[in-house]
N, C-alpha and C positions, 0 to 999 in steps of 0.2 A: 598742564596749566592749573592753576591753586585756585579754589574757589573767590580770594580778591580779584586774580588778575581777569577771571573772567566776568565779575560785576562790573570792573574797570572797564573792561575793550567791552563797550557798550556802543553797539551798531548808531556807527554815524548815522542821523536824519536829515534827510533832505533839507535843507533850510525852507522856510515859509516863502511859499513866491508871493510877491507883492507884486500884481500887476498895476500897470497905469494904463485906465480909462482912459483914453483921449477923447473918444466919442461917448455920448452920455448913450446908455443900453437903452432895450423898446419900452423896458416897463416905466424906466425914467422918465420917458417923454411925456405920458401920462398922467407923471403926479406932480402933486402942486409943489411949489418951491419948499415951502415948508416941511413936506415931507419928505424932501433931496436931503435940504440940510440934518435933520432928523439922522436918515442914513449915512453921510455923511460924519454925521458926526459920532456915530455908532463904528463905522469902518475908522475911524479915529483911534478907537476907545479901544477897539480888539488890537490894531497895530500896536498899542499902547501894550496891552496884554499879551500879544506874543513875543515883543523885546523883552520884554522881564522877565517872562518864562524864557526863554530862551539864555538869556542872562545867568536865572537861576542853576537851568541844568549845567552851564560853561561851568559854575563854582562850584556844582553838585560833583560833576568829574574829576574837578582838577585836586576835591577835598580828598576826593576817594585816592585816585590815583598817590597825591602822598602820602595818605596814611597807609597804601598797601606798599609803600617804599619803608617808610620810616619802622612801621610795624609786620614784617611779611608773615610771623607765627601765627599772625591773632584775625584769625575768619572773622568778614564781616556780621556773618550770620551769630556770633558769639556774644555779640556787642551787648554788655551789661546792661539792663532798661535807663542806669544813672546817666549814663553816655546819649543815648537813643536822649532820655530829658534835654536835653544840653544842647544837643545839634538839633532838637525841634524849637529849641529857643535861640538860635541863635549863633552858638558858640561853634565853630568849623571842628568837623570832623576828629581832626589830628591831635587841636589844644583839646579837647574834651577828653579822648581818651588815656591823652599826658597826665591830664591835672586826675585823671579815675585813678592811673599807677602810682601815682605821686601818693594820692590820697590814702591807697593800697598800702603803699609801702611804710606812710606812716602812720597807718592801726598797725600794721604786723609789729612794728618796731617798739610803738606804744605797749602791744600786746607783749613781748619780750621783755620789755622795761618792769612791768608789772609783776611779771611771773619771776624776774631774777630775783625784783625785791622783796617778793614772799620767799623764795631760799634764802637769800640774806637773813633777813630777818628768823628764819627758822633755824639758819646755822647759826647765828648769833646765840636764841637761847637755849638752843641743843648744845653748844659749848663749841660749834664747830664740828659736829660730826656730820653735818650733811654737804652731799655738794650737789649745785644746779647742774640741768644738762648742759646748760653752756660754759658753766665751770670748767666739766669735766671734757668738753670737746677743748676748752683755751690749756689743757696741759698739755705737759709734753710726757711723754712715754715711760719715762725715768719716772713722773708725779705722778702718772697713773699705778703705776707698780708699787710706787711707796704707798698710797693711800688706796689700794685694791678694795679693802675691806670694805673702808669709808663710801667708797663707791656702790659697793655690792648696795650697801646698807642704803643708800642714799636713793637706788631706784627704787627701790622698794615702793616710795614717795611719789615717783615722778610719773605722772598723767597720761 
């Protein structure tokens, strides 16, 4: 069992028993009305409070549970702090860690875009003797053999 699916299979809790008074208890008899309604309206305010938690945990499961479907590689315990920001504001689980790869994916690509166009720009006014790593992985085998040297010469360069 993978560390998600065991934060997932999180031991059922008992639900909250709500009983109903029908008889007012010994210390009720007691107190003056004021102070019934008082508790009363306090035993209001906590039922209030453990539908909503309770609530909560229902959506806290069901976030988990698809983000360990949708993502089964990526341990919860891993979870980037940008992510962890995101789901404490608000945003579920699964879209947080989409829009983190999404976000991921476009620096890397950004990050690539950058770095081609200083080869570019370096082959340009080296006359063309250099070529990028990604240059040289888009030939084909026949282009690498022609241009071996240009190659050799070109890592020389590359980071």
């Amino acid at each position: 069992m993978s560390e998600n699916q065991e934060i997932v299979t999180i031991e059922e809790t008992e639900p909250v028993a709500e009983e109903v008074v029908n008889e007012p208890a010994a210390e009720e008899v007691n107190q003056s009305p004021g102070e019934n309604e008082a508790l009363r309206a306090e035993v209001e305010r906590l039922r209030g409070e453990v539908t909503r938690l309770s609530a909560w945990q229902e959506r806290t499961r069901s976030e988990m549970e698809e983000f360990c479907s949708l993502f089964p590689s990526v341990s919860l315990a891993s979870l980037p702090p940008e992510v962890r920001e995101q789901v404490d504001a608000g945003v579920p689980l699964p879209a947080a860690y989409a829009l983190f790869e999404k976000r991921e994916t476009y620096r890397a690509a950004a990050g690539k875009k950058s770095a081609d166009s200083a080869w570019r720009g370096m082959n340009e006014t080296a006359g063309g003797d250099y070529y990028s790593p990604a240059e040289v992985k888009g030939m084909s085998q026949k282009e690498v053999h022609k241009n071996y040297k240009k190659i050799i010469e070109s890592m020389k360069h590359w980071k």
